[in-house]
C-alpha positions in Angstrom: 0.0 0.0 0.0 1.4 3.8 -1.0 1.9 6.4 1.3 -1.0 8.0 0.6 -3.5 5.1 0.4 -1.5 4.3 3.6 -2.6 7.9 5.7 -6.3 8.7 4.0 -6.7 4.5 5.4 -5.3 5.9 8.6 -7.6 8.5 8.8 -10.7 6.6 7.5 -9.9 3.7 10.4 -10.1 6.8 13.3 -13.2 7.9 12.3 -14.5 4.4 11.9 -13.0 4.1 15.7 -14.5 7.2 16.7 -17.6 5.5 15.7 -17.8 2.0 17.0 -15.6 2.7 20.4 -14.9 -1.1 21.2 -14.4 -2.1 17.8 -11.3 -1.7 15.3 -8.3 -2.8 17.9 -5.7 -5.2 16.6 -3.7 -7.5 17.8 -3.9 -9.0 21.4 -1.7 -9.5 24.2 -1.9 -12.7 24.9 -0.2 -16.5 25.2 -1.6 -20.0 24.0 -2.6 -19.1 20.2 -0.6 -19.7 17.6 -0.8 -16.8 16.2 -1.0 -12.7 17.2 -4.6 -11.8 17.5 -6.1 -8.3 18.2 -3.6 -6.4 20.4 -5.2 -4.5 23.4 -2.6 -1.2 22.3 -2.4 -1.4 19.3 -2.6 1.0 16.8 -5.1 1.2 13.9 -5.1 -1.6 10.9 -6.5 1.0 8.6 -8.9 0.0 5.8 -7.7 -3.1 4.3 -4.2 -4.1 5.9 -3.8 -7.7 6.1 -3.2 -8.9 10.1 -0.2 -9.4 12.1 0.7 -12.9 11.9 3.8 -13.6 14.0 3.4 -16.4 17.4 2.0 -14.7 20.2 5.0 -14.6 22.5 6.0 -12.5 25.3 9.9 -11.6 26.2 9.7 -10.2 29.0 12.5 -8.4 30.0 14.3 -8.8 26.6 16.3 -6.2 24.6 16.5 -5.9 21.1 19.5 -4.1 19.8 20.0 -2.3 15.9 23.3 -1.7 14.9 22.5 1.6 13.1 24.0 4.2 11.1 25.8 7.7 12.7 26.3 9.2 9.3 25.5 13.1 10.0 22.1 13.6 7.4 22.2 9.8 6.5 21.9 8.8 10.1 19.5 6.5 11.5 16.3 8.5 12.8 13.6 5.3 12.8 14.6 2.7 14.8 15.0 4.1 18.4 14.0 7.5 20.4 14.4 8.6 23.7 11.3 9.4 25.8 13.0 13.3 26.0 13.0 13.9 22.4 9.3 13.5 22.1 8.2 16.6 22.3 11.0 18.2 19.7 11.0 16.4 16.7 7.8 14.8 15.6 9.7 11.2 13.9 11.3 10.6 17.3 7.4 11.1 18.6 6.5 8.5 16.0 9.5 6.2 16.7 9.0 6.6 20.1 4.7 5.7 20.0 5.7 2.6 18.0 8.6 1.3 20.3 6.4 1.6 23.0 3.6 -0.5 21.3 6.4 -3.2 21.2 6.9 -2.7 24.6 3.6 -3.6 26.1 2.4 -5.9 23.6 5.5 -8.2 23.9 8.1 -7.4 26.6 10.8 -6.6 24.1 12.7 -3.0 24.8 14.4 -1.6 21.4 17.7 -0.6 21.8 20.6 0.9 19.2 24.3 0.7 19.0 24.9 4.0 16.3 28.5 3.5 14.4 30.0 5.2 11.9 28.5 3.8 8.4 31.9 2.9 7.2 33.1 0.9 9.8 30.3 -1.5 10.0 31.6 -4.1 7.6 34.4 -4.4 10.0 31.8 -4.5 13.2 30.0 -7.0 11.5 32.5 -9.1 10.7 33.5 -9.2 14.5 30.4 -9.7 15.8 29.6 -12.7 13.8 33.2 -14.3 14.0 32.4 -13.9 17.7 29.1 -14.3 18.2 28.9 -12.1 21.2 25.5 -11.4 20.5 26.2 -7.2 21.1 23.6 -6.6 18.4 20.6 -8.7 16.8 19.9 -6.7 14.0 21.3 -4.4 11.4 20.4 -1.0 9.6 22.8 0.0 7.1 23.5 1.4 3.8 22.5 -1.3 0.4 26.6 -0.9 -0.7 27.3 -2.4 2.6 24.5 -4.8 2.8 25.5 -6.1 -0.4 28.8 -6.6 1.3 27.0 -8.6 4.0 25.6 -11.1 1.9 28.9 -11.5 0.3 30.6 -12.7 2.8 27.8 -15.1 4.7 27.5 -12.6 7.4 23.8 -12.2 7.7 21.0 -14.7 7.2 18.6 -15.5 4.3 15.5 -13.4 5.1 13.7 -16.1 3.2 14.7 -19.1 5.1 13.0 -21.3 7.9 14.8 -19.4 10.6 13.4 -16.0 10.0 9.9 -17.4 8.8 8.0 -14.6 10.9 9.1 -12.3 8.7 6.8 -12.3 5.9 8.1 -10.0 3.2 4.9 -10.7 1.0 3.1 -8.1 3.5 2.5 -4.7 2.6 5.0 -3.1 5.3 7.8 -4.5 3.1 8.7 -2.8 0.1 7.8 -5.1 -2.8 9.2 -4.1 -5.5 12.4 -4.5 -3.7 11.9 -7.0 -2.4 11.6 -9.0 -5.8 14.5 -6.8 -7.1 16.7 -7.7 -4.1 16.2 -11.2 -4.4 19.1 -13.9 -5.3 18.2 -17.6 -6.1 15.6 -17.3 -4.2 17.3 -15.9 -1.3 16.7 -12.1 0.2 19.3 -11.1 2.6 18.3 -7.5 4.0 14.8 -5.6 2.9 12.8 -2.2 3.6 9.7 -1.0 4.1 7.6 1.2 6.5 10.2 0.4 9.7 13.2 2.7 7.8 12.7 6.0 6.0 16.3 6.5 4.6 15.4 3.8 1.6 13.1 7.1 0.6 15.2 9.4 1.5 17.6 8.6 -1.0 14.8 7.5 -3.6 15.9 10.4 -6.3 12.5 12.8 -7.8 12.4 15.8 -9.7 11.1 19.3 -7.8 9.9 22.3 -9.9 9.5 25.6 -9.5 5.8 25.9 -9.6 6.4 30.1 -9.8 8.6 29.8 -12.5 6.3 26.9 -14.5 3.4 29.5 -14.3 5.5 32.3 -15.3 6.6 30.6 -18.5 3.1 29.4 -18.9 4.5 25.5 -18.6 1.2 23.4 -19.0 -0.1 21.7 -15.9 3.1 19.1 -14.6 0.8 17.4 -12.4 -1.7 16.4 -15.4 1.1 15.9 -17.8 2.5 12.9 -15.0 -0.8 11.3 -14.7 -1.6 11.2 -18.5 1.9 9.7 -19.3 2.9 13.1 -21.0 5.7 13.8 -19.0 8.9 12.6 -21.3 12.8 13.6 -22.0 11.5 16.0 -24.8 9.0 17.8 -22.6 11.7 18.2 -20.3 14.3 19.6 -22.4 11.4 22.0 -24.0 10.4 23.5 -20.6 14.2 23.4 -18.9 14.7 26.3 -22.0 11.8 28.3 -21.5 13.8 29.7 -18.1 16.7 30.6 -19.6 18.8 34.6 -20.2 19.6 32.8 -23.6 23.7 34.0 -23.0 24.5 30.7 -22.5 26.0 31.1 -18.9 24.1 29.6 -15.8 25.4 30.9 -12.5 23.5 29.0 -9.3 22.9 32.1 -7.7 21.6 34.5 -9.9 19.3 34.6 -13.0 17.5 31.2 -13.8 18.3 28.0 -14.9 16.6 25.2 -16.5 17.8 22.2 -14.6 19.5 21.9 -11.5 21.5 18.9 -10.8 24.2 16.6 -8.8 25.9 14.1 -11.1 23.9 11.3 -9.9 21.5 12.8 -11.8 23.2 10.7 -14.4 22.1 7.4 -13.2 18.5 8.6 -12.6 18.6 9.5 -16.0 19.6 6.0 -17.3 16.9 4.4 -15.3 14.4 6.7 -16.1 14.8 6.4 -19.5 13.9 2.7 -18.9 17.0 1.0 -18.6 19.2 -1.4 -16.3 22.2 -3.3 -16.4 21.1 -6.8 -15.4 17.9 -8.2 -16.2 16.0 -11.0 -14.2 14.5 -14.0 -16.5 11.0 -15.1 -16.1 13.0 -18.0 -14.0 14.4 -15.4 -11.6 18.0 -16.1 -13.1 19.7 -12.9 -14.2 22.0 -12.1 -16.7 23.4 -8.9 -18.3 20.6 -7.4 -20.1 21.5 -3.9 -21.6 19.8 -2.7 -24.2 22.1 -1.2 -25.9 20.2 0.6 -28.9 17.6 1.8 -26.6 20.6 3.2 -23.8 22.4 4.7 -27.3 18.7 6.7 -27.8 18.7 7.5 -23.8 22.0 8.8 -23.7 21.8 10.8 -27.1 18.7 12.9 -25.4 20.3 12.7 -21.8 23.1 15.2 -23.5 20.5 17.5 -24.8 19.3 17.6 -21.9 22.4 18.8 -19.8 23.7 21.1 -22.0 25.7 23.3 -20.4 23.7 26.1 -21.6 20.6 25.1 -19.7 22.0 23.3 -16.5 23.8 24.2 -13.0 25.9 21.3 -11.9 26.4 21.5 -8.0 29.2 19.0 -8.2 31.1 21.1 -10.9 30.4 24.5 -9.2 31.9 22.8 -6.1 34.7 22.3 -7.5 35.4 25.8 -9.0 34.5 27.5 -6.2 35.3 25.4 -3.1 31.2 25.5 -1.9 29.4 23.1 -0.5 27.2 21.1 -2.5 23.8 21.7 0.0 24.5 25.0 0.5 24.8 25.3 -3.7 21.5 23.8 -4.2 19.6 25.6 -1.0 21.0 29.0 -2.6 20.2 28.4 -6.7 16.6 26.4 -6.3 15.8 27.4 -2.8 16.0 31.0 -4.0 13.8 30.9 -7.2 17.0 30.4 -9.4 16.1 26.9 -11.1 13.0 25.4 -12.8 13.4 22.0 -12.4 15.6 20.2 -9.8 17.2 16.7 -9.6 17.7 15.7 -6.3 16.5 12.9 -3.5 13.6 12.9 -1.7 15.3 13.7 1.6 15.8 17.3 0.0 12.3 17.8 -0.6 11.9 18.3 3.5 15.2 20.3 3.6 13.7 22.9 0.7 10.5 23.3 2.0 12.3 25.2 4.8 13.2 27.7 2.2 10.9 31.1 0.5 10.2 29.0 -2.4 6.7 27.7 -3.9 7.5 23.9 -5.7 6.3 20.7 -6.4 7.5 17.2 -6.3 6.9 15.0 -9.8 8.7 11.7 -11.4 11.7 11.4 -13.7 10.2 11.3 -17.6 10.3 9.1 -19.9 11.9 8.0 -22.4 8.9 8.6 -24.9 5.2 8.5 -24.5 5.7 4.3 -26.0 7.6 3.8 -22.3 4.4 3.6 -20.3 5.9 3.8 -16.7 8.0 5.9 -14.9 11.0 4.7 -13.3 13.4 5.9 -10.3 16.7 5.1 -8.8 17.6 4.4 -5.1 20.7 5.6 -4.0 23.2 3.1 -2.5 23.0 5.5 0.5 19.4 4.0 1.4 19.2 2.1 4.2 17.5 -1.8 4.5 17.6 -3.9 7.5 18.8 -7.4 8.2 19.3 -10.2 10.8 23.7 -10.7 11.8 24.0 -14.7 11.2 25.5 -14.6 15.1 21.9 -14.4 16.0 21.3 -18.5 16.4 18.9 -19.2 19.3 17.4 -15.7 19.6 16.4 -15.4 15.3 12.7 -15.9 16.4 12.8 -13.2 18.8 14.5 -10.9 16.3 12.4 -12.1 13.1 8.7 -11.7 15.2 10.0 -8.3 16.7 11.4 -6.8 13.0 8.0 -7.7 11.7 6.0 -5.9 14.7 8.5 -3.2 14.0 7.3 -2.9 10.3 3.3 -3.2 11.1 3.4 -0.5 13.5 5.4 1.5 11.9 2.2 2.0 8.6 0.4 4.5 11.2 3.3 5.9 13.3 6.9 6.6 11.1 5.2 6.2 7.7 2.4 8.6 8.5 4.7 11.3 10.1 7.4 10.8 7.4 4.4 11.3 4.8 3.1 14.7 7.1 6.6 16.4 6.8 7.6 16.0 3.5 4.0 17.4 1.8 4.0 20.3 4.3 5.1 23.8 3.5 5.0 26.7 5.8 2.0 24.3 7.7 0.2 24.2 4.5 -0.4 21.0 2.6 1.0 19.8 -0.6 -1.9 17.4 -1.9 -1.0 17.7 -5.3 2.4 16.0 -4.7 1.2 13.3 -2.4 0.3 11.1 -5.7 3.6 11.9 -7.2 5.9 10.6 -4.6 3.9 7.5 -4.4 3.9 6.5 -8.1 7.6 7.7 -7.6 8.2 5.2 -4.3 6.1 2.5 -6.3 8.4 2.8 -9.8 11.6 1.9 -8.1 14.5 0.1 -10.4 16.5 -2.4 -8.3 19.4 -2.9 -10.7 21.5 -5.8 -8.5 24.5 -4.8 -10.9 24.6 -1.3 -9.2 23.9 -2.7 -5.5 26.5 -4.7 -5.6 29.0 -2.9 -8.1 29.4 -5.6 -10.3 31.5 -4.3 -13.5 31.5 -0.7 -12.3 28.8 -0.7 -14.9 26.9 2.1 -14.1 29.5 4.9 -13.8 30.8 3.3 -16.9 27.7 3.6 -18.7 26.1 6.8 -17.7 29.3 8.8 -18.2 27.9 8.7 -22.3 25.0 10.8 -20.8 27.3 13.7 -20.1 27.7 16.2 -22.6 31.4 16.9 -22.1 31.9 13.1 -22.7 33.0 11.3 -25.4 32.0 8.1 -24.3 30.0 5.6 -26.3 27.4 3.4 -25.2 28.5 0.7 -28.0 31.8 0.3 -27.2 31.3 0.4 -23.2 28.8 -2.1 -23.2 30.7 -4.7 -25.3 33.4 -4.5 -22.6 31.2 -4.1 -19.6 29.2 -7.5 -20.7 31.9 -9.6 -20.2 32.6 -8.0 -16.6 29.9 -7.9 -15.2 28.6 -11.2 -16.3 32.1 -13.0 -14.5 31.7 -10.9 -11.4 27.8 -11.3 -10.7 28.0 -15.3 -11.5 31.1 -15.1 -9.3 29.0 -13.8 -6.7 26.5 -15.8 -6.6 28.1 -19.0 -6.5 29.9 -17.5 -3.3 26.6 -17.0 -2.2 24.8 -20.3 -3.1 28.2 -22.0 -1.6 27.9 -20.1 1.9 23.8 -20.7 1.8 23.3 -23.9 1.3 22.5 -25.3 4.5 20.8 -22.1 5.3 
């Protein structure tokens, strides 16, 4: 279910609470059944969400521990809050609700140990060469988790031993969850328990001043009729501009502004990935290469120098920091369109300027769906394989997590980034679902195989001379060795998971 289906169901279940008094709890606090029931605290199931279904077990007493991320704006914000921070910032309030529902309906108490993002392989490692139990679960980054699963150091989310979590439920992320998925093995997941996985889901902003001033036709419309393509975009990014060919970030108006990452979102978007998964679920490399040729030819139109601010290259030239580069040029009225991740749409609503959130195009109006890149930055969560007797424990309590979490993080999450100036963004509520629901899980970016993706976008910058054609033929043969490389590591150190 989407974030907004998610908080109008929320809303709909505490009126039909309101109404009926007695009825509409969930599950119960209890022992002897088999499986969790109505809950005496619980929160809301909303319209249609499908029940809890994890053994209805107490632990009294018992601590639950995430390893987590201390990564300044990439840190970990939804898996623990103190009781003190309640009444400051309103995701620890909704951490903090949720945690507590944990509390009293099972015993467990949820605990973090925050480390530096980079050193976790290295914690990891340690913990499960040791088994000293210090930690039963971990949130980090996908580059890392990737890592993880590499070197046999967490367990097969799809396996008997964590069978309480059931990632066909709507609190998991489905799409990635089929696009995370190796010989039928999952080894870390998201859903409604993080909110960094959207965080560093990539959307376009626009400048909804400038659009009207250049009498740009309704964006909104244009999204829902599959209108919005790479030639609209490159029609409307030139409407903005002096027409002298130089874009400064801080004065005048641009038509695009942009990080370099942009570059892969453009790739996806355009309806592309590096490996492709068979009908069987095997994958192989799968470029297109004619179709990437077409992405990357309109790609360059697109970011022309004459129509584009690049915060990476005006870092470089002027020693500025890249946030500070992109608060100043769109959060000042200097850019129609921006290219960022969804974790910037809270940031600029802080700022004096009046925008909306929309998809990537498409390629064409032929391409049907839109499509959208999470960065490697956003975080999943999975189980450390030196969790032996306690995986029940951990696997019930993770899925808990993720139920509660629909009417407490996701609904709070879903509140800050549509408000402006305590006035609500409706209009963009739509978008960021269809964008949250059109993620790309490309396995050959997750896990680097090939370097493939830096390889391949660099012919989607202007000032490059790369060429699609004579990448790919070289890339095909690397990427293929390292990803079946991989997964006979993996299907090796699985095999009696």
């Amino acid at each position: 279910m989407n974030l907004f289906k998610k908080l109008l169901c929320g809303f709909l279940a505490g009126i039909m609470i309101l109404g009926t008094c007695a009825c509409g709890v969930s599950d119960e606090n209890g022992k002897g059944d088999d499986t969790q029931g109505a809950a005496t605290n619980a929160i809301s199931e909303g319209e249609s969400r499908e029940p809890l279904e994890i053994p209805a077990t107490r632990y009294d007493g018992t601590e639950l521990v995430f390893l987590t991320r201390d990564e300044s704006e990439w840190s970990t914000t939804s898996i623990f809050a103190e009781k003190d921070q309640i009444s400051e910032d309103p995701i620890s309030e909704a951490v903090y609700t949720r945690n507590d529902h944990i509390l009293q309906n099972y015993g467990v108490t949820i605990k973090e140990q925050k480390e530096v993002t980079t050193s976790m392989p290295n914690i990891v490692q340690k913990e499960v060469s040791s088994k000293a139990g210090d930690f039963h679960a971990i949130v980090s980054n996908v580059s890392n988790s990737a890592g993880f699963s590499n070197n046999a150091l967490v367990w097969n989310l799809k396996s008997e031993r964590t069978a309480d979590i059931d990632l066909s439920k709507s609190w998991w992320d489905q799409r990635l969850v089929e696009g995370f998925e190796i010989n039928d093995m999952i080894f870390f997941a998201t859903g409604d328990l993080l909110t960094l996985d959207n965080d560093a889901t990539f959307v376009m902003m626009f400048n909804k001043t400038l659009a009207k001033e250049s009498q740009i036709p309704d964006l909104y419309s244009m999204v829902s009729n599959y209108e919005w393509t790479f030639d609209k975009l490159f029609e409307y990014e030139q409407l903005v501009n002096d027409g002298d060919g130089v874009n400064d970030y801080d004065k005048g108006t641009c038509g695009f502004a942009m990080t370099n990452d942009v570059f892969y979102s453009m790739f996806y978007a355009g309806g592309l990935t590096v490996v492709t998964r068979n009908d069987d679920g095997t994958l192989e490399y799968g470029l297109n290469v004619e179709r990437a040729q077409s992405v990357a030819d309109k790609a360059k139109l697109i970011f022309s120098k004459d129509y584009i601010v690049n915060f990476n290259d005006v870092a470089t030239s002027t020693g500025a920091g890249v946030f500070e580069i992109g608060k100043t040029c769109f959060g000042d009225n200097h850019a129609l369109f921006l290219g960022e991740v969804l974790q910037c749409v809270e940031r600029m609503r802080g700022f004096d300027v009046d925008f909306g959130v929309i998809p990537y195009p498409m390629y064409d109006t032929e391409q049907k769906a839109y499509y959208h890149m999470m960065h490697t930055t956003g975080s999943v969560v999975s189980i450390p394989r030196s969790i032996d007797s306690d995986i029940a424990m951990v696997a019930s309590m993770i899925e808990a997590m993720a139920y509660y979490s629909v009417d407490t993080l996701t609904k709070q999450y879903y509140e800050i980034n549509l408000t402006t100036k305590n006035v609500k963004d409706e209009q963009s509520g739509p978008m960021i679902d269809l964008i949250l629901e059109s993620r790309v899980c490309d396995l050959a970016y997750y896990y680097g195989w090939g370097n493939a993706l830096a390889t391949l976008t660099s012919a989607l910058n202007p000032t490059s001379s790369a060429s699609i054609a004579s990448s790919s033929k070289s890339l095909s043969k690397a990427v293929t060795k390292q990803m079946e490389r991989a997964i006979e590591k993996i299907e090796k150190n699985y095999s009696d998971s």
